[in-house]
C-alpha positions in Angstrom: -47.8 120.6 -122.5 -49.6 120.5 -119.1 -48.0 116.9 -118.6 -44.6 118.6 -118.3 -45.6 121.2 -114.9 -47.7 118.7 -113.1 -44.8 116.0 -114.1 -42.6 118.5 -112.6 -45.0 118.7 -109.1 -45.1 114.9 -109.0 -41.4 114.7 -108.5 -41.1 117.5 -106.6 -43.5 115.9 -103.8 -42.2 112.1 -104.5 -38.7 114.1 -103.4 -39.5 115.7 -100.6 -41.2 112.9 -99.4 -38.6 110.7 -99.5 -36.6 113.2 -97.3 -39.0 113.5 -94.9 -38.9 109.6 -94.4 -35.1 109.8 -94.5 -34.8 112.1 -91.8 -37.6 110.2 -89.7 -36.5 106.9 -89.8 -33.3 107.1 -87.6 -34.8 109.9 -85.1 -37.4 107.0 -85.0 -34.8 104.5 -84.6 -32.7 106.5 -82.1 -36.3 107.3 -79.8 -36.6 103.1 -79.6 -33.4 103.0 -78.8 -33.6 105.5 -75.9 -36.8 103.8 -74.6 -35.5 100.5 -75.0 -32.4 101.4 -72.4 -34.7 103.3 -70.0 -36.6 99.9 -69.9 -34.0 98.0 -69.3 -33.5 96.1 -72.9 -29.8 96.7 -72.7 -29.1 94.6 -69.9 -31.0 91.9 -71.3 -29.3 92.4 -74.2 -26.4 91.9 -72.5 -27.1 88.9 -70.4 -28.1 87.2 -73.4 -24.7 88.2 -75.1 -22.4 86.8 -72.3 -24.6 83.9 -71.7 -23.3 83.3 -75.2 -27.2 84.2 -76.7 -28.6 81.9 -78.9 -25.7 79.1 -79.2 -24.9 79.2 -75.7 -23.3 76.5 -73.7 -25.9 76.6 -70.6 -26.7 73.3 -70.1 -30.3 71.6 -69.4 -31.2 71.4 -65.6 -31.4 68.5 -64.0 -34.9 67.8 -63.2 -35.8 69.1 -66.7 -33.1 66.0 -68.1 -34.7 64.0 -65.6 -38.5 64.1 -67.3 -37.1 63.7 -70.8 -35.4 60.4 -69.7 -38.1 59.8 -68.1 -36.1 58.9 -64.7 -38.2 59.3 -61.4 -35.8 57.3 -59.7 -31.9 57.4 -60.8 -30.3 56.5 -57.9 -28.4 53.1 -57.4 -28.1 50.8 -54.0 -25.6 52.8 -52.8 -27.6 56.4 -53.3 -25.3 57.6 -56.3 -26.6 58.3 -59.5 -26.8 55.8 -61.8 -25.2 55.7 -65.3 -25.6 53.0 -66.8 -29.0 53.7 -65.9 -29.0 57.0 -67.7 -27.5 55.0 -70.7 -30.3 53.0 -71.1 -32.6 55.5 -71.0 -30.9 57.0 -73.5 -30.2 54.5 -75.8 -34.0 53.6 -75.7 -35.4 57.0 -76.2 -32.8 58.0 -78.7 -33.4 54.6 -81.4 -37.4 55.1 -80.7 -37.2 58.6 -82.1 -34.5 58.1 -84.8 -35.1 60.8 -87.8 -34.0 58.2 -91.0 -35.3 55.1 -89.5 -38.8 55.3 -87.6 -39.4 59.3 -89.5 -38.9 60.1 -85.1 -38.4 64.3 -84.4 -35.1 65.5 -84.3 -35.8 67.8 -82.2 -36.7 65.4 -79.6 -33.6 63.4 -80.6 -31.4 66.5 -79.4 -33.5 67.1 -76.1 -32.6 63.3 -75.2 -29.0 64.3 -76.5 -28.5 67.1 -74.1 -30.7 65.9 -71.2 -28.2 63.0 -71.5 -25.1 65.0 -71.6 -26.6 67.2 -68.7 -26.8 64.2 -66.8 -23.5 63.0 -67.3 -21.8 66.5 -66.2 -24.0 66.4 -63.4 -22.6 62.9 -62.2 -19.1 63.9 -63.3 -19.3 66.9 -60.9 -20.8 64.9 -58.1 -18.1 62.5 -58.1 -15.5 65.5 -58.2 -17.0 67.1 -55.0 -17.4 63.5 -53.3 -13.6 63.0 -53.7 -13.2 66.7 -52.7 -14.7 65.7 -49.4 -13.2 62.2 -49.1 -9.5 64.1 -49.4 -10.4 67.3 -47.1 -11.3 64.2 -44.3 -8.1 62.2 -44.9 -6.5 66.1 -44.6 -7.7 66.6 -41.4 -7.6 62.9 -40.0 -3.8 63.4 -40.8 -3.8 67.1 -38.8 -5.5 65.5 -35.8 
């Protein structure tokens, strides 16, 4: 008979502390949120989010894609950037850390990937703003 009151007491306290934990967790929640804008977490928030977060499309920088090809020195007798040159550092790097056939990283495989592709929209744009020029001289050697 004694097991039925203090049962009773148990579940009384079990309930009313699951309220109290029901009503603290989202004034908890809403007090981090509040901090976290007065700090300035939203706008990181946000710059992450139209950076496109985690799966952006930002690209590697240059000098970074130059140190994982390995490329002190890309430039060609002319003073342009060298392709083919970037191709063979690529190919190389790439093969020597292949995942199925030497057990290489993949991770490393998709640095070399991107520092490649970096490279290459880094040339492509050169070339665009080289003929860019070239045309706004024949422009004005037509004007003159």
């Amino acid at each position: 008979m004694a097991i039925g009151p203090l049962a009773r007491v148990l579940v009384q306290a079990a309930v009313m502390g699951i309220s109290i934990i029901a009503r603290a967790l989202p004034a908890a929640y809403g007090a981090a949120l509040q901090n976290a804008r007065k700090s300035g977490m939203d706008a990181t928030k946000a710059k992450a989010e139209s950076s496109g977060g985690l799966f952006s499309s930002k690209r590697m920088a240059v000098d970074e894609a130059l140190m994982v090809l390995n490329l002190t020195d890309m430039k060609s007798s002319n003073g342009e950037m060298d392709p083919v040159l970037v191709q063979k550092q690529y190919e190389k790097y790439f093969e020597a850390n292949a995942v199925t056939d030497k057990g290489g990283s993949f991770y490393i495989q998709s640095k070399i990937y991107r520092a490649k592709e970096s490279l290459d929209e880094f040339i492509k744009e050169k070339r665009i703003e080289e003929q860019k020029q070239r045309q706004q001289q024949q422009d004005q050697g037509k004007s003159q």
